[in-house]
VMD Tcl script that draws the C-alpha trace (Angstrom):
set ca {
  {114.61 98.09 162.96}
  {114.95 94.94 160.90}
  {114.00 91.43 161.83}
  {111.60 89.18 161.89}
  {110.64 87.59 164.80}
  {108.74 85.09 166.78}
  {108.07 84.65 170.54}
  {109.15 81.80 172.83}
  {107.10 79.74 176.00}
  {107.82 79.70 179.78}
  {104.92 79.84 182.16}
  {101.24 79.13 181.94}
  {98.54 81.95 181.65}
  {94.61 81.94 182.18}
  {93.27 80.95 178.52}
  {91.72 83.80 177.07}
  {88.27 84.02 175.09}
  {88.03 83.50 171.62}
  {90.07 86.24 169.62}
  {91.83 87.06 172.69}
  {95.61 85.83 174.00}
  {96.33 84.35 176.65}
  {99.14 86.82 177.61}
  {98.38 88.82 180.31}
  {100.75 91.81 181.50}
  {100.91 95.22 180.39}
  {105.05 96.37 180.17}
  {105.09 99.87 178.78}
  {107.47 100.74 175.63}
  {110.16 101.69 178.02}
  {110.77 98.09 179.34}
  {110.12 96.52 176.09}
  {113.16 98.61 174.99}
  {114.49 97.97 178.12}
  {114.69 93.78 177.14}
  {116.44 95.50 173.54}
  {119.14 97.14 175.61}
  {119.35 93.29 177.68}
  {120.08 91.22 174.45}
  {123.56 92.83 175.30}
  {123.86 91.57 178.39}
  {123.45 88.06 180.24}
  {121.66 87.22 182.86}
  {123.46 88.72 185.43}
  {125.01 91.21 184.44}
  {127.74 88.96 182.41}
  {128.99 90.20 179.18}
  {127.94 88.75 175.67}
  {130.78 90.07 173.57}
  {132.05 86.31 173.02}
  {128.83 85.52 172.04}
  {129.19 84.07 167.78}
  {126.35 86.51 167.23}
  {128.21 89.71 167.97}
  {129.32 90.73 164.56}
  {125.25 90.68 163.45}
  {123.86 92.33 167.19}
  {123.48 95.89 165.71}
  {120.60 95.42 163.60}
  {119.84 96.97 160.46}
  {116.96 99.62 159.70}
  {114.31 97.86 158.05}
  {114.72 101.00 155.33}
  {117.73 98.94 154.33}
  {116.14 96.02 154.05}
  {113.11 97.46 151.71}
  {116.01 99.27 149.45}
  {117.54 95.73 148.31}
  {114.75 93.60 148.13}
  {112.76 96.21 146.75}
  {115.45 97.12 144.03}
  {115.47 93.81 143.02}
  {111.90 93.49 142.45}
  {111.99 96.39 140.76}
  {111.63 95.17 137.01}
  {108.75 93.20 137.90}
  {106.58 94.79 139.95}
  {106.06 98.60 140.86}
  {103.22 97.14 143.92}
  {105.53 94.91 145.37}
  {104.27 93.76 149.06}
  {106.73 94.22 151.92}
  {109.01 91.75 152.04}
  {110.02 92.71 155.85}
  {107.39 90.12 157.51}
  {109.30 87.26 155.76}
  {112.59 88.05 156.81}
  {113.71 86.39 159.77}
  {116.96 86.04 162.04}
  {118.65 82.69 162.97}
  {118.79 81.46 166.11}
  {122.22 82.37 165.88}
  {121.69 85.85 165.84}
  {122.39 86.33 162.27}
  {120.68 86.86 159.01}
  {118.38 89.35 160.77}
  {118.17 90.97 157.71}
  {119.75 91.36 153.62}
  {122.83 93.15 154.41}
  {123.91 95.62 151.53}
  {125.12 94.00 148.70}
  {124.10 90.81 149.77}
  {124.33 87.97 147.64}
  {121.68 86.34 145.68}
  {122.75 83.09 148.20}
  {122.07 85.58 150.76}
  {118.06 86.25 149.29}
  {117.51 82.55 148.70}
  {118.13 81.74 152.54}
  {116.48 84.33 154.05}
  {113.27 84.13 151.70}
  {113.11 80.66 150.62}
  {114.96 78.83 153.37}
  {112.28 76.22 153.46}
  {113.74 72.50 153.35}
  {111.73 69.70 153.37}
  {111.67 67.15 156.27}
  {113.62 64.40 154.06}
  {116.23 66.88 153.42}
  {116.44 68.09 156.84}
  {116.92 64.49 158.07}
  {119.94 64.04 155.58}
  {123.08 64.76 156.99}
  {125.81 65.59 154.84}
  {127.89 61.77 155.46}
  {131.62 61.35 155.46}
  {130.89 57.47 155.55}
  {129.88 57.28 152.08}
  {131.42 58.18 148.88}
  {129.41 61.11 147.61}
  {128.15 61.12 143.71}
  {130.09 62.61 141.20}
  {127.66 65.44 141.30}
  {129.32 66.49 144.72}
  {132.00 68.14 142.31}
  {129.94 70.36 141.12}
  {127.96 71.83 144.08}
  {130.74 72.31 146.80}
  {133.68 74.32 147.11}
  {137.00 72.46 145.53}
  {138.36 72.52 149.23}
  {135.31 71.25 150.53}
  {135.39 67.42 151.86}
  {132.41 66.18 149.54}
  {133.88 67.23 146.41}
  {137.48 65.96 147.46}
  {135.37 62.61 148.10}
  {133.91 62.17 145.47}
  {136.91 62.59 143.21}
  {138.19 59.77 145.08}
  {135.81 57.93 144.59}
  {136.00 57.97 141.17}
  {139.65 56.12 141.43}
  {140.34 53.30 139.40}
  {142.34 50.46 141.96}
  {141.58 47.38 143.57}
  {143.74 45.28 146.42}
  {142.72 42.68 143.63}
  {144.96 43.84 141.01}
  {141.99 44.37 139.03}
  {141.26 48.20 137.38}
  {137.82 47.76 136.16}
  {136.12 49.14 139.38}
  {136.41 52.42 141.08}
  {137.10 52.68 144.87}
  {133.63 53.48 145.63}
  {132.49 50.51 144.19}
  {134.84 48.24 145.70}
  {133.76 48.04 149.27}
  {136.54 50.64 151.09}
  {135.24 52.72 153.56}
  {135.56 56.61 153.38}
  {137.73 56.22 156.26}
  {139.01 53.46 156.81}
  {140.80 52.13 160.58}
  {144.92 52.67 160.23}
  {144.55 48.99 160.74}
  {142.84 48.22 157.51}
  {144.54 51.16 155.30}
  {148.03 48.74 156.14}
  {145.94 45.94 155.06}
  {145.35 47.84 152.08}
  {148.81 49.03 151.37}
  {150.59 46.23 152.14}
  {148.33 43.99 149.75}
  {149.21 46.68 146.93}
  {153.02 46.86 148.13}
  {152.98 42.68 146.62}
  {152.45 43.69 143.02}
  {155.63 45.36 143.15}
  {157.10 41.73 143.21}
  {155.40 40.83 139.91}
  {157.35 42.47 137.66}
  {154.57 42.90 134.91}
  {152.27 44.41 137.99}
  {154.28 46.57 138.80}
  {152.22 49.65 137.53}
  {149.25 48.25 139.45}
  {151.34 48.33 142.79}
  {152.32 51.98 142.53}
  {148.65 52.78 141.37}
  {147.44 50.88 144.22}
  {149.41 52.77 146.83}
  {148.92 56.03 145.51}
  {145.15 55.47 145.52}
  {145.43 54.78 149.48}
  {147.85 58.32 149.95}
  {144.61 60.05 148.54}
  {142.28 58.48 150.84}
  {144.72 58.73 153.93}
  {144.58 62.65 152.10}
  {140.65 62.81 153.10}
  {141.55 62.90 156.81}
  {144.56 64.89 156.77}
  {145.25 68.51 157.50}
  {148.04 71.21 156.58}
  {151.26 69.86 154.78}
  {151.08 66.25 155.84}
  {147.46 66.64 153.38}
  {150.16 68.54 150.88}
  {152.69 65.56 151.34}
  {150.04 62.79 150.77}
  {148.57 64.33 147.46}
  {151.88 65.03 146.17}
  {152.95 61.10 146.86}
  {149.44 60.33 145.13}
  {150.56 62.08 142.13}
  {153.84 61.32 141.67}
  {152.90 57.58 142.02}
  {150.24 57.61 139.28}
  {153.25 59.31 137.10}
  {155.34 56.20 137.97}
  {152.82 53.62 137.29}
  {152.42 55.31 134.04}
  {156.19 54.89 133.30}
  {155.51 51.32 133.75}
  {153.07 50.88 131.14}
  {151.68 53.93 129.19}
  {149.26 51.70 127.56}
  {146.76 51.56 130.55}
  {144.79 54.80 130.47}
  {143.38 54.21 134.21}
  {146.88 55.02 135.54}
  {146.82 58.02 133.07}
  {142.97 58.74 134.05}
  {143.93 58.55 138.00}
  {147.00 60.73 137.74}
  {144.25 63.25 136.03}
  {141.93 63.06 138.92}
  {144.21 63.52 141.57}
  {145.80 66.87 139.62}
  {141.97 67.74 139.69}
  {142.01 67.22 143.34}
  {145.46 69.66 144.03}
  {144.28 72.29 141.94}
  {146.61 71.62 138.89}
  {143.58 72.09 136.28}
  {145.89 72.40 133.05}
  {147.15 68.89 133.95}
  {143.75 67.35 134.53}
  {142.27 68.62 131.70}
  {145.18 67.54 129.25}
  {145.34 63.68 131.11}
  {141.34 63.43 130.56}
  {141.60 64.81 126.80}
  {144.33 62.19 126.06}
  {142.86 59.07 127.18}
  {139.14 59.48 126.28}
  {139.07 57.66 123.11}
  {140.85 54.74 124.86}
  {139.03 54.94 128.47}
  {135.22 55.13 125.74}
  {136.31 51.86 124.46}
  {136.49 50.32 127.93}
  {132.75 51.92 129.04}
  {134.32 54.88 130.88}
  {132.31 57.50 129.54}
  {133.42 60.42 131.81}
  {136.87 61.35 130.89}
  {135.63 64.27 128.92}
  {132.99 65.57 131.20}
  {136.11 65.40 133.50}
  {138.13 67.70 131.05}
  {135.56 70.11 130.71}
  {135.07 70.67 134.62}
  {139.28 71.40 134.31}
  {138.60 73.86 132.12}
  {135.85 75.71 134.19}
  {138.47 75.70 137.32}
  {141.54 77.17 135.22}
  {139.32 80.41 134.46}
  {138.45 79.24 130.68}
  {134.73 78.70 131.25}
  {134.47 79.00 127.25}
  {136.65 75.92 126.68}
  {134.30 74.35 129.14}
  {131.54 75.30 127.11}
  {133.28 73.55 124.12}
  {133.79 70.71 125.96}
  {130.57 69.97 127.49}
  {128.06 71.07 124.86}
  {128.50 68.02 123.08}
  {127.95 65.78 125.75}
  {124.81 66.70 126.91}
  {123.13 64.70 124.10}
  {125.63 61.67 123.79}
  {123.60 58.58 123.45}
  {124.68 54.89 124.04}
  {125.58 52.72 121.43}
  {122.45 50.44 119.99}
  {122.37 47.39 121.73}
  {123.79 48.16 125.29}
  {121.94 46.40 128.42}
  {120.31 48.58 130.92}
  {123.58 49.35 132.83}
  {125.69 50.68 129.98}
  {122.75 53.05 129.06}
  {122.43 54.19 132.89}
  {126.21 55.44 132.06}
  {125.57 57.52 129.54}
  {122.70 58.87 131.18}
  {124.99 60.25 133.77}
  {127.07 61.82 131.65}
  {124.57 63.66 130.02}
  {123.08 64.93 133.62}
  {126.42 65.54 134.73}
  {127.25 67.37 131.47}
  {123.81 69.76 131.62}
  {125.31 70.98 135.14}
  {128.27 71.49 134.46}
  {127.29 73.35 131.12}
  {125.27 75.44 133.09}
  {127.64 76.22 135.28}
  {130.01 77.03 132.75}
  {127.49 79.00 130.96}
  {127.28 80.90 134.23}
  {130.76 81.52 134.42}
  {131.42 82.79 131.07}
  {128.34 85.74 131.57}
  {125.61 84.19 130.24}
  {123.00 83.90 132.47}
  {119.82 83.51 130.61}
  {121.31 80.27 128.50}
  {122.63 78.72 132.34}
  {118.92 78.95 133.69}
  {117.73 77.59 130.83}
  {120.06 74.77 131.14}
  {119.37 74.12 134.63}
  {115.85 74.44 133.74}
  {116.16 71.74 131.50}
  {118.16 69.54 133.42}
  {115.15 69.38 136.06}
  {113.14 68.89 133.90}
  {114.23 65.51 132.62}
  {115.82 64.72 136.10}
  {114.45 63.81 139.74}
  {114.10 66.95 141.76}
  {117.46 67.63 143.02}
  {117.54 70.25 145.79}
  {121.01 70.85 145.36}
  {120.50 71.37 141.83}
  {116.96 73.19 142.33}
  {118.67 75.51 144.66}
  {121.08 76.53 141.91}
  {118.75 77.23 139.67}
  {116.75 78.99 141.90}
  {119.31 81.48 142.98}
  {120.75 82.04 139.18}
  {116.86 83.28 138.92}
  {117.38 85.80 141.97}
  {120.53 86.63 140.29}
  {118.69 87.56 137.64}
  {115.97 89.35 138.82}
  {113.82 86.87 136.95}
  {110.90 86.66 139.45}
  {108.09 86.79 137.17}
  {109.57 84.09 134.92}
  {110.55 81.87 137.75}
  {107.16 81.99 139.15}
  {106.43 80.71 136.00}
  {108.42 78.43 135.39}
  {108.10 77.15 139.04}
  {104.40 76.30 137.90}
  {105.87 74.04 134.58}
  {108.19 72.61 137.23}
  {105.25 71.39 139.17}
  {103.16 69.50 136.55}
  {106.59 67.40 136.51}
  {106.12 64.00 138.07}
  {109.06 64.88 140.22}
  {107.89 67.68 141.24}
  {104.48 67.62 141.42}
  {104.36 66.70 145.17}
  {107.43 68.72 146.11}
  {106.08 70.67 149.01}
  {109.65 72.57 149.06}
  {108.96 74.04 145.83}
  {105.04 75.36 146.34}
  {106.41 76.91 149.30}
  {108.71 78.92 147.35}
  {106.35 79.56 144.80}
  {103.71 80.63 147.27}
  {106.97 83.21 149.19}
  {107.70 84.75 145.41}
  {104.29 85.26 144.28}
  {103.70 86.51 147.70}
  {106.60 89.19 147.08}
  {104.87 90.15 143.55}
  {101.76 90.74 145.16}
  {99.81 88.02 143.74}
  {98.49 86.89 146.71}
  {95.39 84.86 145.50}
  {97.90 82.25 143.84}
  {99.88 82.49 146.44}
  {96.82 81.79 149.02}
  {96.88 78.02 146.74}
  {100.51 77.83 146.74}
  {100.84 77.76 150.44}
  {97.22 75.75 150.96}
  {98.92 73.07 148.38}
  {102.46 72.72 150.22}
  {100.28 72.35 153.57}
  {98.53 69.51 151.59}
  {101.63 67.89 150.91}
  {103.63 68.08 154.37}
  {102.11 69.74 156.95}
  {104.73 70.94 158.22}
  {105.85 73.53 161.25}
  {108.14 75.28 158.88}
  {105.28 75.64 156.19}
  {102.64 76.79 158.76}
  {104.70 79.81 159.90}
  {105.60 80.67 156.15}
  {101.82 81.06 155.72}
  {101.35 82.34 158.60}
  {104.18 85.01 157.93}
  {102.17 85.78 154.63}
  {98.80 86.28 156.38}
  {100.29 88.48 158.63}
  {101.36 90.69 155.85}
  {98.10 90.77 154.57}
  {96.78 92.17 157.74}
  {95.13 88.88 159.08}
  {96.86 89.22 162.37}
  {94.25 86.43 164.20}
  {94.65 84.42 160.99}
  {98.57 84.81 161.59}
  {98.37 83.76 165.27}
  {96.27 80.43 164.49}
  {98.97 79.60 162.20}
  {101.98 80.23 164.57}
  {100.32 78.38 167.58}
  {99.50 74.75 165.26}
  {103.12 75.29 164.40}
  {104.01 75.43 168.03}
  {101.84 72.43 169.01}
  {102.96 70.51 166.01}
  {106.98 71.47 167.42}
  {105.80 69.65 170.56}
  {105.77 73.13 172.52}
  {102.91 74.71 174.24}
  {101.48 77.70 172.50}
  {101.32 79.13 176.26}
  {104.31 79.31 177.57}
  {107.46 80.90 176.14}
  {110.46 78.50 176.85}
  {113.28 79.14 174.15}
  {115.79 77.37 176.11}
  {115.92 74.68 173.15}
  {116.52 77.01 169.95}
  {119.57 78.65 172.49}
  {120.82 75.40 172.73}
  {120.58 74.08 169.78}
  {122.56 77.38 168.37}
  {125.52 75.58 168.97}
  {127.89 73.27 167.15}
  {127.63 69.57 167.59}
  {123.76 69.70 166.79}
  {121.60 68.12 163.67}
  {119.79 69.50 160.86}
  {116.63 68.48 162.35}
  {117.35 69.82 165.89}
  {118.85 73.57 163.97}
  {115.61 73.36 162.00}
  {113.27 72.61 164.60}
  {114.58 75.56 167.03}
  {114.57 77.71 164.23}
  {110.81 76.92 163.14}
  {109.93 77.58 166.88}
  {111.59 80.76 167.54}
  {109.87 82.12 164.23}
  {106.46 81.28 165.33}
  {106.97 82.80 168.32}
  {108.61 86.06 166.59}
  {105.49 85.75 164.03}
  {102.87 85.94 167.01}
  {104.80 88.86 168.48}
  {104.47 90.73 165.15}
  {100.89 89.83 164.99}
  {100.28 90.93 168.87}
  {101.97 94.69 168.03}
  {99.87 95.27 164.87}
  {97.27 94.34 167.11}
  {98.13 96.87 170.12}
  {98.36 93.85 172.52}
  {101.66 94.98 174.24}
  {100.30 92.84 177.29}
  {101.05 89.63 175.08}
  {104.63 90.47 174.06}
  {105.52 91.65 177.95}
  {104.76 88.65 179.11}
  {106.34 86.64 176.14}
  {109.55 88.71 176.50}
  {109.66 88.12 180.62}
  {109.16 84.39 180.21}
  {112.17 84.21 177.76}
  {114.74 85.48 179.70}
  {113.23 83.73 182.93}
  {113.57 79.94 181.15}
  {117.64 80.68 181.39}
  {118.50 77.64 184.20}
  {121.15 74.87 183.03}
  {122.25 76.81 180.48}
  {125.67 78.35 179.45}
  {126.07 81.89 179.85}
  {126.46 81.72 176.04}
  {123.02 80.60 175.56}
  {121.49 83.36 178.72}
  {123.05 85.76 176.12}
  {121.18 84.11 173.08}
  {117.63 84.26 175.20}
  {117.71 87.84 175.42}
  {118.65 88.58 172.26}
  {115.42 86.40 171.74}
  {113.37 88.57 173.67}
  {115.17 91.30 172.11}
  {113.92 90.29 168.66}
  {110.23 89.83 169.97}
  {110.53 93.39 170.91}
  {111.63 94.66 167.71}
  {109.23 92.67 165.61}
  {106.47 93.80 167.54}
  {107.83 96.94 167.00}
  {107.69 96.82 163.40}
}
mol new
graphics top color blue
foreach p $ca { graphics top sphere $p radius 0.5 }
foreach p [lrange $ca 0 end-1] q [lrange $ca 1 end] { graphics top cylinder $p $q radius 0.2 }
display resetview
């Protein structure tokens, strides 16, 4: 069976002598298989087929798993370790292991899920307008990118059109009470006749943020007001290419690409003059989304070296500096698109190179690599990332340095890899992964010291086996940091359990599997269903 697992806390046990656990209990294989065949059930006999984890219960054979990770690693390495002791499940029930054809998405969170404390404590905000960036990283139907192409509207209750909503103060969402405010402000231009323009503009802005909020075809209505209103306002006066570059934005938003891409090819010249450098980047991300990633590749090429004009202040440089960032992803991207792998990751490369580290954009990267197959040169290049002064003390990406040499059996460097992202955060989630990795390596007590700091540092006690938390916290309406935190504690758990059956101890993971299912009161029969398919994964991974 696949998974990898880690065991939970409940009641306290007589502390054993050096080398020894403190589990006492000696359940034969029948009634560890026995807490297998209860991960079906709740506790009471209540059914768990409602449960969100039901389509991933049957597990897969860890033969599977070996065939895809294995076949991957193929052209690098003929001594590959096994990758099964770094494969975990979620504390969902899913991701127990690489399904068949699984994406290389799919790889990068099972193998290199590691995130950083500062990014788990950053919750993806509807209050602010996201970066341009945003565009490029989330789905075109995803709220981020709509934001941040809303953002990027030119209008002002002012009258003014040098400044772009996110820069004027609105709120992502603002109160019905101040969107009137809003729209009745930009309603008065309509009574200056040579404003006109400005009022439509200003009102059609406000459909696109009442748009961000909206569902179904009153979302439809909005965004077809929005566009049909920049049209007007660019009856009124052709001359002002921010109506022009709006009305291109918000037919980027809807999904009418060929539109987008001819408004931002139009007014570039014209928008340049007045410091808006991004019209063309604009145009080239149109061209990706109709299907013409080569056009894209036309149109972005250039910009990735554009340079300011001599004599531009600090500001006006920062602009084109943007462009050029924003161009290198998108190129990339394109370059992705149009089946050309090798020249993307190079461009991605590059672009962290000269940037900040960028999880978003590291995680790109990263999985383009996978794509590839490219493990021995992203190990490499992993290392040139990390002489980088925004790298260097990335803990995030020595941990997945340490996993993939790990995987190529070069375990020596990986021994550094692991002892270096330690140095930098020592972290729960970084204690298990090298705790996972001594485990493969047959340090099983080694393995164990790791996976109890991990549970001390998670505020749990290493001798008891309460999973009550990670079952809760399986649910919606919880944080990053909570989801995080219950999954580092159910793998340490599932880590010791592994450790305990390569060891014989089957008295350890009895008594770890009993105390899960017995820490079930206050909680939804849901979450009873979710502890023993906890103890249920203990059983399996000591199995293994």
């Amino acid at each position: 069976m696949a998974t990898r697992n880690r065991p939970p806390r409940s009641q306290r046990a007589t502390p054993p002598a050096k080398g020894q656990t403190r589990w006492q209990g000696n359940p034969s294989a029948t009634s560890v298989r026995s807490v297998t065949e209860a991960g079906r059930r709740t506790r009471g006999g209540g059914g768990v087929a409602n449960l969100p984890i039901e389509g991933h219960r049957a597990l897969a054979s860890i033969v599977l798993a070996l065939m895809v990770v294995l076949t991957l690693l193929a052209p690098l390495s003929h001594a590959a370790p096994d990758p099964a002791p770094f494969l975990t499940p979620r504390i969902d029930g899913s991701g127990s292991v690489i399904q068949a054809g699984g994406s290389s998405a799919d790889i990068e969170r099972s193998l290199f899920s590691y995130l950083t404390f500062v990014e788990r404590s950053v919750e993806s905000s509807n209050s602010t307008w996201p970066e341009a960036t945003a565009v490029l990283r989330f789905d075109p139907s995803d709220t981020r990118a709509r934001m941040a192409i809303v953002g990027e509207i030119y209008a002002s209750t002012s009258g003014g059109l040098d400044r772009k909503l996110r820069d004027t103060g609105i709120e992502t969402r603002p109160s019905p009470n101040k969107l009137q405010e809003y729209e009745d402000a930009y309603s008065q231009f309509f009574q200056e006749d040579e404003r006109g323009g400005r009022g439509a503009n200003g009102l059609s802005a406000m459909s696109l943020v009442r748009s961000l909020t909206a569902e179904g075809t009153e979302r439809e209505r909005l965004e077809r007001s929005a566009v049909n209103g920049f049209r007007q306002a660019i009856g009124e006066n052709g001359e002002i290419w921010q109506y022009t570059y709006n009305w291109a934005l918000a037919n980027l938003l809807v999904g009418n690409y060929a539109q987008a891409q001819e408004g931002m090819r139009i007014i570039s010249n014209r928008a340049a003059q007045d410091n808006e450098v991004l019209a063309s980047f604009w145009s080239g991300v149109a061209a990706l989304r109709t299907g013409d990633p080569g056009e894209a590749v036309q149109a972005l090429t250039p910009l990735i070296n554009a340079q300011a004009p001599a004599g531009g202040n600090e500001t006006f440089n920062d602009l084109f500096e943007t462009l050029r960032n924003l161009s290198r992803e998108g190129l990339a991207d394109a370059q992705w698109a149009n089946r050309n792998p090798s020249s993307a990751y190079r461009t991605y490369f590059d672009t962290l190179l000269l940037a900040e580290a960028d999880p978003s954009l590291y995680g790109k990267w990263l999985r383009l690599g996978l794509e590839m197959g490219a493990y021995e040169k992203l190990a490499a290049d992993m290392a040139t990332l990390e002489t980088s002064p925004s790298f260097r003390s990335y803990s995030r990406i020595h941990h997945d340095r340490a996993r993939l040499l790990d995987m190529l059996g070069r375990r020596g460097e990986a021994d550094s890899e692991y002892k270096e992202a330690l140095r930098l955060e020592n972290d729960p989630g970084l204690l298990v992964a090298y705790g996972q990795s001594l485990e493969s390596r047959g340090d099983h007590n080694g393995a164990l010291s790791q996976a109890a700091e991990a549970i001390l540092k998670l505020n749990n006690d290493p001798e008891t086996a309460d999973l009550s938390t990670v079952a809760r916290a399986a649910g919606a309406g919880v944080t990053l940091v909570d989801k995080s935190t219950a999954q580092q504690l159910l793998d340490a758990n599932l880590l010791r359990a592994r450790a305990w059956g390569r060891q014989g101890n089957t008295g350890a993971v009895g008594s770890l599997i009993q105390f899960i299912v017995q820490n079930a009161e206050g909680l939804t029969p849901e979450q009873v269903g979710l502890l023993h398919l906890y103890a249920a994964f203990v059983g399996e991974a000591a199995a293994q």
